[in-house]
C-alpha positions as CSV (number, residue, x, y, z in Angstrom):
1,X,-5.7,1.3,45.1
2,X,-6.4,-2.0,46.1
3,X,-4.2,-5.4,44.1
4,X,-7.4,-6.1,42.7
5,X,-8.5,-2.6,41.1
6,X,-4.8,-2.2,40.0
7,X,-5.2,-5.7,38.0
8,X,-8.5,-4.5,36.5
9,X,-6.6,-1.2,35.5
10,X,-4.7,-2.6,32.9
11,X,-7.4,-3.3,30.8
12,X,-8.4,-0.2,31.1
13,X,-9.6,2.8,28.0
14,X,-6.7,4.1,28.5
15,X,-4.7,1.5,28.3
16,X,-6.2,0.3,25.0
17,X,-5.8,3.9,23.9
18,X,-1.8,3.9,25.1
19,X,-1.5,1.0,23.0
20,X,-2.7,1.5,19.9
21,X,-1.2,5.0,19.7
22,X,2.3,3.2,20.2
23,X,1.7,1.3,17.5
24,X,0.4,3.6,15.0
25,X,4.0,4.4,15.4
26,X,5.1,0.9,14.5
27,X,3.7,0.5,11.2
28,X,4.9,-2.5,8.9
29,X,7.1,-5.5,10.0
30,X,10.3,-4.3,10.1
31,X,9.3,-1.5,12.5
32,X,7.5,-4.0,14.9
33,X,8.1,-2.7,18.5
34,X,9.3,-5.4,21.2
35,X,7.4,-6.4,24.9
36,X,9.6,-4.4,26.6
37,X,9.2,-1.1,24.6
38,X,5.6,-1.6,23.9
39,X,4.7,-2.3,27.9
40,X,6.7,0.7,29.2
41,X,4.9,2.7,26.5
42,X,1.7,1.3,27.8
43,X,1.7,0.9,31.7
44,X,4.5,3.9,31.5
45,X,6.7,1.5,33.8
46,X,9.3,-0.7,33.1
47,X,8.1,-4.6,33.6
48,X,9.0,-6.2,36.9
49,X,8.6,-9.8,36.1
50,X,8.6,-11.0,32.2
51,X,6.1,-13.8,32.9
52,X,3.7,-12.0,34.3
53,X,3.5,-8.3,33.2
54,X,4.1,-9.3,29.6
55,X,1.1,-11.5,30.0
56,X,-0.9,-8.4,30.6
57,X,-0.2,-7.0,27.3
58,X,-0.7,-10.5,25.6
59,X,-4.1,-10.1,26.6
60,X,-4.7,-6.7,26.1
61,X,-3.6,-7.5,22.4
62,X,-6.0,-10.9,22.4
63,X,-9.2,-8.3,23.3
64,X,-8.1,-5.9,21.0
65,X,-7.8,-8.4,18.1
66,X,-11.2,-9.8,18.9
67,X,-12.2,-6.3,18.5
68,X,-11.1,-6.7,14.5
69,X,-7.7,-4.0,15.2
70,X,-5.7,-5.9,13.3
71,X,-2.9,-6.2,15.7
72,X,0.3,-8.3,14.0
73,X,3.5,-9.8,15.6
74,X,6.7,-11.6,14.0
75,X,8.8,-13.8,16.1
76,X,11.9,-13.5,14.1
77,X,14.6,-10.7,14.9
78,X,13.8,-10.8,18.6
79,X,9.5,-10.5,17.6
80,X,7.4,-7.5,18.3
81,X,3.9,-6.1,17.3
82,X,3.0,-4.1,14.5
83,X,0.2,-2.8,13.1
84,X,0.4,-4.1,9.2
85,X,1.5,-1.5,6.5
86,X,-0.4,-2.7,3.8
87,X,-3.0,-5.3,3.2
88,X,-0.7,-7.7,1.4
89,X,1.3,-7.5,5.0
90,X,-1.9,-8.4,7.1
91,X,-2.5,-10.8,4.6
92,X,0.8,-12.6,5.2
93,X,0.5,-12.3,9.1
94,X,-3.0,-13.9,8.8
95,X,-1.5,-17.1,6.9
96,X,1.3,-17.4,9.0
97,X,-1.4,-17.2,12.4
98,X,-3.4,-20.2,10.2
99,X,-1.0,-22.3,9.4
100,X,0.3,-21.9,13.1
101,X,-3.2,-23.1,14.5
102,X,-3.4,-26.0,11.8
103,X,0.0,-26.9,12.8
104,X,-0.8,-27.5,16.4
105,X,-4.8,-29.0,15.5
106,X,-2.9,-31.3,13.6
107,X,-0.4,-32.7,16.8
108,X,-3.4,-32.8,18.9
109,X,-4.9,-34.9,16.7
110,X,-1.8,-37.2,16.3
111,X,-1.9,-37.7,20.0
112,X,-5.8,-38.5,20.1
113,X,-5.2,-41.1,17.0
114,X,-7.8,-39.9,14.8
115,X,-7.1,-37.2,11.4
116,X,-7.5,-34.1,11.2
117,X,-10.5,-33.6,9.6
118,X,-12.9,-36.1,11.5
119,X,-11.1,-33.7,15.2
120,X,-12.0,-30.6,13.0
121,X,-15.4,-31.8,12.8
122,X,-15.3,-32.7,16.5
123,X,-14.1,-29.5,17.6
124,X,-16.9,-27.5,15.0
125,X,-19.6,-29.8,16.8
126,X,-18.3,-28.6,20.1
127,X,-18.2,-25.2,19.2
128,X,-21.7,-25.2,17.7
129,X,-22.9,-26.7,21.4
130,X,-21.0,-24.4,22.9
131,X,-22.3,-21.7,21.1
132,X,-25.9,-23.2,21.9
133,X,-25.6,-23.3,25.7
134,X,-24.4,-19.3,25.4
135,X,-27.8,-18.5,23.7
């Protein structure tokens, strides 16, 4: 198997599948699983390089969460994913993920001068023309 097909491989069905039946067994918080754990469960290999073969399950959790599985992580205790154990939990995940993004919309609009608001109306503009040119 070529680099190239190996790379395209870990996106794979199976893949997805691997992962989301490791964390059916991670259910609420304080059973969240960390990278290591979870990409050895998933690419059924130890990680050679943290950078780079962690970034493969990042994604693989970005898709999957576009997808609506409601795929949670914690950063305290050493972080790890979990799939929420209740809806009060996903709740709580899905204010901490908002008040991260606001967090960091509201420095980049410190550093371009201008409030929050009129870059949030910027950035829905964009995404609206964006959106447009997709079409």
């Amino acid at each position: 198997m070529t680099d190239q097909k190996a790379k395209m491989a870990v996106d794979s069905d199976e893949c997805r599948h691997r992962l989301l039946a490791e964390l059916t067994s991670h259910i609420g918080e304080m059973n969240a699983i960390g990278m290591p754990a979870l990409y050895q469960a998933v690419y059924d290999r130890p990680w050679s390089d943290r950078i780079n073969d962690t970034r493969r399950v990042r994604r693989l959790i970005t898709i999957m969460r576009g997808e609506r599985v409601p795929i949670c992580s914690v950063a305290s205790n050493e972080g790890g994913y979990y799939l929420a154990a209740a809806g009060s939990e996903l709740a709580d995940y899905l204010r901490r993920d908002k008040f991260r993004a606001l967090r960091i919309l509201k420095r980049d609009a410190a550093i371009l001068k201008i409030s929050l608001p009129n870059y949030l109306g910027q950035l829905k503009m964009e995404a609206e023309a964006g959106h447009d040119h997709q079409t």
